[in-house]
PyMOL CGO cylinders between C-alpha atoms (Angstrom):
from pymol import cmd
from pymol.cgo import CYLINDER

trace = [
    CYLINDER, 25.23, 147.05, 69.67, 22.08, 145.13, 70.46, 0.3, 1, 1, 1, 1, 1, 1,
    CYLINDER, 22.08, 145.13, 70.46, 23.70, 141.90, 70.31, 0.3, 1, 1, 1, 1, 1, 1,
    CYLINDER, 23.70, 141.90, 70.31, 25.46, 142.36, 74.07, 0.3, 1, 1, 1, 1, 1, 1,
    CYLINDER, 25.46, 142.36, 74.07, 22.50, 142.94, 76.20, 0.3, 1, 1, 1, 1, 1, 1,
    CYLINDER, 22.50, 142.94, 76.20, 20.56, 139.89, 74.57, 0.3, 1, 1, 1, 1, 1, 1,
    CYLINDER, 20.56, 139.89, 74.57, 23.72, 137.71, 75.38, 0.3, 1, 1, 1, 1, 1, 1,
    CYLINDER, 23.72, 137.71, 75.38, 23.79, 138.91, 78.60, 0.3, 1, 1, 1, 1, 1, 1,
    CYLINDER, 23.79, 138.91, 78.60, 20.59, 138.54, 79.37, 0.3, 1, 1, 1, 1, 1, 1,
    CYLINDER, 20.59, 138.54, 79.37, 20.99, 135.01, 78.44, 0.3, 1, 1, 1, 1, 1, 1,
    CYLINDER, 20.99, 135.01, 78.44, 24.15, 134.01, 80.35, 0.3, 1, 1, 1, 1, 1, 1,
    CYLINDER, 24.15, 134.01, 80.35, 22.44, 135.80, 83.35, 0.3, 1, 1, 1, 1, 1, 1,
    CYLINDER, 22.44, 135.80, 83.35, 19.50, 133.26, 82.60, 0.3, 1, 1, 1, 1, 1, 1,
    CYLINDER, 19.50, 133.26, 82.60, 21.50, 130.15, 82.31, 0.3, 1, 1, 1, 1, 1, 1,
    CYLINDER, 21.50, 130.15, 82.31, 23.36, 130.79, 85.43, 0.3, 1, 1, 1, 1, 1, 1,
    CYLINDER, 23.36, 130.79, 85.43, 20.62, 131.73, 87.08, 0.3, 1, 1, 1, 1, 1, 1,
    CYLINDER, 20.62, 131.73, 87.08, 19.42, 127.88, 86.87, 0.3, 1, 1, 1, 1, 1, 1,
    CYLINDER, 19.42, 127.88, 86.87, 21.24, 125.67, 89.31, 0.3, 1, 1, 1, 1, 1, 1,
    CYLINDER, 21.24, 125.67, 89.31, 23.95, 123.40, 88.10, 0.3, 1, 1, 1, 1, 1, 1,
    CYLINDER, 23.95, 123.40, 88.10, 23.09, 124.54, 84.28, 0.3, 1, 1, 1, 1, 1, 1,
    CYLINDER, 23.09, 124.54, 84.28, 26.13, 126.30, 83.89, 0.3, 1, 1, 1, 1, 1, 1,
    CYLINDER, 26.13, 126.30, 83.89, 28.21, 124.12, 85.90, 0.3, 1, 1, 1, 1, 1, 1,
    CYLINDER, 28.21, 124.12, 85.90, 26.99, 121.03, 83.72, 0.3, 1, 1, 1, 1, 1, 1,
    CYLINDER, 26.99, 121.03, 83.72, 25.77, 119.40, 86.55, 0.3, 1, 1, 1, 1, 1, 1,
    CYLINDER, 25.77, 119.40, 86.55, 21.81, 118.81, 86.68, 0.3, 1, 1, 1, 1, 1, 1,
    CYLINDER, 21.81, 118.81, 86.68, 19.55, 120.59, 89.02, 0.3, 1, 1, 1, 1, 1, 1,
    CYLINDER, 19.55, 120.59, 89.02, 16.74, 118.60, 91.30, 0.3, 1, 1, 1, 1, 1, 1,
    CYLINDER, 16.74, 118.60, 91.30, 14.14, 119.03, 88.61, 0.3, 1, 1, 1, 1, 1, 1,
    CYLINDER, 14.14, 119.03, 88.61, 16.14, 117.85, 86.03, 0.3, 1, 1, 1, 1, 1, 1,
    CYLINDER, 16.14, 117.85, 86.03, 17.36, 114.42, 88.13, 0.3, 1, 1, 1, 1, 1, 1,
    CYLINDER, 17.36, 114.42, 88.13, 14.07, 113.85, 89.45, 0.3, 1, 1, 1, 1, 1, 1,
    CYLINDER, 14.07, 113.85, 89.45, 12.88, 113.68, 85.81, 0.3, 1, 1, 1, 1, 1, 1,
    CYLINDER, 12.88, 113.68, 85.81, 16.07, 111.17, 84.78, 0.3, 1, 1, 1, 1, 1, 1,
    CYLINDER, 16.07, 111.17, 84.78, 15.50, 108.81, 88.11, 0.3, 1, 1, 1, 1, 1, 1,
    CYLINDER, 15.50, 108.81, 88.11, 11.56, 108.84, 86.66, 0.3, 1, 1, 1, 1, 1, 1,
    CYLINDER, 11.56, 108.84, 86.66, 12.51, 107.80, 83.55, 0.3, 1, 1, 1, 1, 1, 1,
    CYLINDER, 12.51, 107.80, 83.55, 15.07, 105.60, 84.97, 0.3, 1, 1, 1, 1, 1, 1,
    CYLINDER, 15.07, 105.60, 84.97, 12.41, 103.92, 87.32, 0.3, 1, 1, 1, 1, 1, 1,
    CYLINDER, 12.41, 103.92, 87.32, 9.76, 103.43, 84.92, 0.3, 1, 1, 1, 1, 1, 1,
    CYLINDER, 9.76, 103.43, 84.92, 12.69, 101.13, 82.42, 0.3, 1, 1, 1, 1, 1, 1,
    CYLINDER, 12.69, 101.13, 82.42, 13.09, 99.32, 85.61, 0.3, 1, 1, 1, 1, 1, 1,
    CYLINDER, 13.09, 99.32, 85.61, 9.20, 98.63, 86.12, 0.3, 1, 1, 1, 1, 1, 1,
    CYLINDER, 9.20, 98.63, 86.12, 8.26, 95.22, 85.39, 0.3, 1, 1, 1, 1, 1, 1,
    CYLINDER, 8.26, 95.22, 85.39, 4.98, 94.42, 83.60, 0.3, 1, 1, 1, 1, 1, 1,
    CYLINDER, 4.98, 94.42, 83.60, 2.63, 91.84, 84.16, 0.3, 1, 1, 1, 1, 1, 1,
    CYLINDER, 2.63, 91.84, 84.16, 1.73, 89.20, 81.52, 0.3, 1, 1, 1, 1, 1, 1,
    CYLINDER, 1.73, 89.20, 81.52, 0.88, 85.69, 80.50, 0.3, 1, 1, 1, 1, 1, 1,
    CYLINDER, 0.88, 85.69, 80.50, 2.87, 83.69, 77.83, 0.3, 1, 1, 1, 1, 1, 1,
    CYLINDER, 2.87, 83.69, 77.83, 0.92, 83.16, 74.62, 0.3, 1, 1, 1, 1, 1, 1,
    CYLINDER, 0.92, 83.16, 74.62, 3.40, 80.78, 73.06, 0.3, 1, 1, 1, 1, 1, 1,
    CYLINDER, 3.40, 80.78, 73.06, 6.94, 79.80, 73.39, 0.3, 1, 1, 1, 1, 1, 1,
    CYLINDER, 6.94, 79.80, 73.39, 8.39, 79.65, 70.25, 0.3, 1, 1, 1, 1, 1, 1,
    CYLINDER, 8.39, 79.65, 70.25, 12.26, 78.34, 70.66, 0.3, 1, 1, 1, 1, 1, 1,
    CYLINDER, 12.26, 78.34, 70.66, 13.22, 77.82, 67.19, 0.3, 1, 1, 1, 1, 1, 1,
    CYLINDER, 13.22, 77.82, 67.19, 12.61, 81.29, 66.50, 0.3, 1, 1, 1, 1, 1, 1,
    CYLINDER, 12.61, 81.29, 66.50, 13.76, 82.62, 70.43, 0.3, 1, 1, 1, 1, 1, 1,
    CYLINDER, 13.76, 82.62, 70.43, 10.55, 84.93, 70.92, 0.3, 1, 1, 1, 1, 1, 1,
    CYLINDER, 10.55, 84.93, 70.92, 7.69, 84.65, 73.18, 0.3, 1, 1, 1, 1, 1, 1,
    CYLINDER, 7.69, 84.65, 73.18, 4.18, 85.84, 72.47, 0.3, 1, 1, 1, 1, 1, 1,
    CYLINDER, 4.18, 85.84, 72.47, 2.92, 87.41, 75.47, 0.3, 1, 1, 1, 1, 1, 1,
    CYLINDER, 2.92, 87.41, 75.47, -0.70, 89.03, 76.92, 0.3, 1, 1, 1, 1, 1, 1,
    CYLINDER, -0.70, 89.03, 76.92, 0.77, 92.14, 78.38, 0.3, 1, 1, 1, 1, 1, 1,
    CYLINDER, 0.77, 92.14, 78.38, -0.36, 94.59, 80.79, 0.3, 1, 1, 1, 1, 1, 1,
    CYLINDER, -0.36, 94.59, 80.79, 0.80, 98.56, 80.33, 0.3, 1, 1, 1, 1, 1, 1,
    CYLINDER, 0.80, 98.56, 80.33, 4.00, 98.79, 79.40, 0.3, 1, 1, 1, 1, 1, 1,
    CYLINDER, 4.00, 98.79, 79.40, 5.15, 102.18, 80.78, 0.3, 1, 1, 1, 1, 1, 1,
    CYLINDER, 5.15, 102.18, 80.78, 9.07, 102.29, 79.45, 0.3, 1, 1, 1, 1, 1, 1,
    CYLINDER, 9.07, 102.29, 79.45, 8.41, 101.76, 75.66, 0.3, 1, 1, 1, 1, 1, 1,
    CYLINDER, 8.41, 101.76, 75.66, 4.68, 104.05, 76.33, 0.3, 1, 1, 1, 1, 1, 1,
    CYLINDER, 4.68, 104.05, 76.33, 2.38, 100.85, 74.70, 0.3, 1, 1, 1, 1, 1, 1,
    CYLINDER, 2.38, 100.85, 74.70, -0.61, 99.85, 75.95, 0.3, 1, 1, 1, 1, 1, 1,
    CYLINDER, -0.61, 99.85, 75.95, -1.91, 96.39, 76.76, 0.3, 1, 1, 1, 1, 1, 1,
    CYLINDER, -1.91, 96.39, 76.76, -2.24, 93.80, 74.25, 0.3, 1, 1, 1, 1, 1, 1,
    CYLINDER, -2.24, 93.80, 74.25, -1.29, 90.74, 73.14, 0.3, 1, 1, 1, 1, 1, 1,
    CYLINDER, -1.29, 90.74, 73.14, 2.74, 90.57, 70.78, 0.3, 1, 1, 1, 1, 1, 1,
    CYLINDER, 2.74, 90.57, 70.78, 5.37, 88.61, 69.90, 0.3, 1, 1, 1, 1, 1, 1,
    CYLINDER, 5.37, 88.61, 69.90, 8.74, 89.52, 71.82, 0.3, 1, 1, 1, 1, 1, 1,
    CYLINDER, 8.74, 89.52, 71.82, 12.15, 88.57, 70.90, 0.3, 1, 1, 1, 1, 1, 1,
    CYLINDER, 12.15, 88.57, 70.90, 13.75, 87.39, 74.27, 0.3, 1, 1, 1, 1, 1, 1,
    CYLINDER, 13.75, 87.39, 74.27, 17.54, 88.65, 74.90, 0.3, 1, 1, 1, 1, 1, 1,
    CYLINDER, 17.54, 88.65, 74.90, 18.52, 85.49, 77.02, 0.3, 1, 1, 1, 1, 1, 1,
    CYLINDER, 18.52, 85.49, 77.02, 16.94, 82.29, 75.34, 0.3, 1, 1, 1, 1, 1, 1,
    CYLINDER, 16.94, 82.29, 75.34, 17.51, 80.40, 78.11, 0.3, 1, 1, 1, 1, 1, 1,
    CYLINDER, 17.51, 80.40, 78.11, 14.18, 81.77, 79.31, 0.3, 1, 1, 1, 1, 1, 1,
    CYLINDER, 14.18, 81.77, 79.31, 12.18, 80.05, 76.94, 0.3, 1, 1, 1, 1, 1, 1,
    CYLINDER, 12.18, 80.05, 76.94, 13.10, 77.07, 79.01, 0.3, 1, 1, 1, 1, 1, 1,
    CYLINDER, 13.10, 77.07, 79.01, 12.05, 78.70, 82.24, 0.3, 1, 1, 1, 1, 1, 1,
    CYLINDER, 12.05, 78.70, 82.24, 7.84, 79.65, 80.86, 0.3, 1, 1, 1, 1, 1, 1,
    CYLINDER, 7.84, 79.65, 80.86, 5.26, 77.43, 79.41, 0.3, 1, 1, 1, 1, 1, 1,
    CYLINDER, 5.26, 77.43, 79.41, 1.99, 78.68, 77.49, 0.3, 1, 1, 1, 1, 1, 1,
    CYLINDER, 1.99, 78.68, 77.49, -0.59, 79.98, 80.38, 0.3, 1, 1, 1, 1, 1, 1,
    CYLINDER, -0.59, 79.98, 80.38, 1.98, 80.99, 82.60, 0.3, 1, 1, 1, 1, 1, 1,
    CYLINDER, 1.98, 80.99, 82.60, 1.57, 84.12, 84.41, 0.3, 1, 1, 1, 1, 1, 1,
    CYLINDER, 1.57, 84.12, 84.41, 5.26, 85.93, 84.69, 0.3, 1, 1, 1, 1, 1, 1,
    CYLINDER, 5.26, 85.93, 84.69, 6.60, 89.49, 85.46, 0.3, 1, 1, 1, 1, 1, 1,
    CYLINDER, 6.60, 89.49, 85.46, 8.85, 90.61, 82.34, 0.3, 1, 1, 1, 1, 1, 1,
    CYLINDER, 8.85, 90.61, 82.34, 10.73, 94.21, 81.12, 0.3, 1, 1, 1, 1, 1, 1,
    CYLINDER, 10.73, 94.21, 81.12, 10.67, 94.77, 77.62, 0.3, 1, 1, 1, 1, 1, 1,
    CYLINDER, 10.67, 94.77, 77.62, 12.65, 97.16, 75.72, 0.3, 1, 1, 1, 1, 1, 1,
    CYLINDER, 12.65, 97.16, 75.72, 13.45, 98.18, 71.99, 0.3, 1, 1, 1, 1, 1, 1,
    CYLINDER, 13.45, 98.18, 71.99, 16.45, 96.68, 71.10, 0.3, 1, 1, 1, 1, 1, 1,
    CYLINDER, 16.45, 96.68, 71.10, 17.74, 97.43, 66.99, 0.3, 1, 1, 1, 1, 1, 1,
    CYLINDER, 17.74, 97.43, 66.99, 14.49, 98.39, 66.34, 0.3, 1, 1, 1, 1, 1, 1,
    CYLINDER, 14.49, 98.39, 66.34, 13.22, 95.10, 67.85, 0.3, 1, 1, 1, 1, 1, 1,
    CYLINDER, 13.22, 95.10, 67.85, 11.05, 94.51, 70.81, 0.3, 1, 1, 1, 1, 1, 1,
    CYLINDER, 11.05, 94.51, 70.81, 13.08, 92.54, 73.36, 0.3, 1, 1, 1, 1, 1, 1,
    CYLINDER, 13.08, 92.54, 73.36, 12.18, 91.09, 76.59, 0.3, 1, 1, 1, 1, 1, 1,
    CYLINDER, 12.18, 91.09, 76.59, 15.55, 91.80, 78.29, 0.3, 1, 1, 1, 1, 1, 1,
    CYLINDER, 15.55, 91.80, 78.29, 14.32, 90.54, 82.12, 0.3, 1, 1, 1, 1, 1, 1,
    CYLINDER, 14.32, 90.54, 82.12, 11.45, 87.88, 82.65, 0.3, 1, 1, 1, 1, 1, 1,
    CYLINDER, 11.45, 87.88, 82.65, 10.28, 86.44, 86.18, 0.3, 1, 1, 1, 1, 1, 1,
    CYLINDER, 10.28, 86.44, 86.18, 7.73, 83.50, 86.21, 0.3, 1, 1, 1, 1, 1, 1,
    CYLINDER, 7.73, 83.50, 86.21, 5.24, 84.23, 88.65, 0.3, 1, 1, 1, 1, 1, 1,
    CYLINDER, 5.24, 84.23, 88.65, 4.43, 80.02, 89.50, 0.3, 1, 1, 1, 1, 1, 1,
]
cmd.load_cgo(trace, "trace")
């Protein structure tokens, strides 16, 4: 007996947010997904530490990196593409994205800044 006016109560809720019961997302809801998407996006700011090809990472000084919430500091990086070991020297300043990747940290895009 009690059990229908709390169900109704919430199916009156959830329809009263937009696009919830329709499955498609309301403004606040994309505005918070094309935040998140922005901030994976966001390049970060470092300078390569070492360049170590046999084992395809780079050790980088980085800057804030806002996707993966870390803060600055100096780390070793797999790299996705090796080929960009061949693109960055030790001391140069570049622009890079780095994301956890299998429980590794990756850089998946790198830009030397020359």
């Amino acid at each position: 007996m009690f059990k229908t006016p709390i169900s109704l109560g919430l199916l009156v809720s959830l329809l009263a947010v937009p696009g919830l019961a329709t499955g498609q997302p309301s403004g606040a809801l994309t505005a918070v997904s094309n935040a998140s998407a922005s901030d994976a996006s966001e390049l970060t700011q470092g300078e390569v530490r070492k360049v170590d090809k046999d084992g395809k990472k780079l050790t980088i000084k980085h800057g804030l990196l806002k996707n993966l919430e870390m803060p600055g500091m100096t780390m070793v990086f797999q790299v996705k593409d090796e080929t960009v070991l061949d693109k960055v020297q030790v001391g140069d300043k570049v622009e890079f994205l780095a994301e956890k990747i299998d429980g590794k940290f990756t850089v998946t895009r790198l830009e030397p800044q020359r």
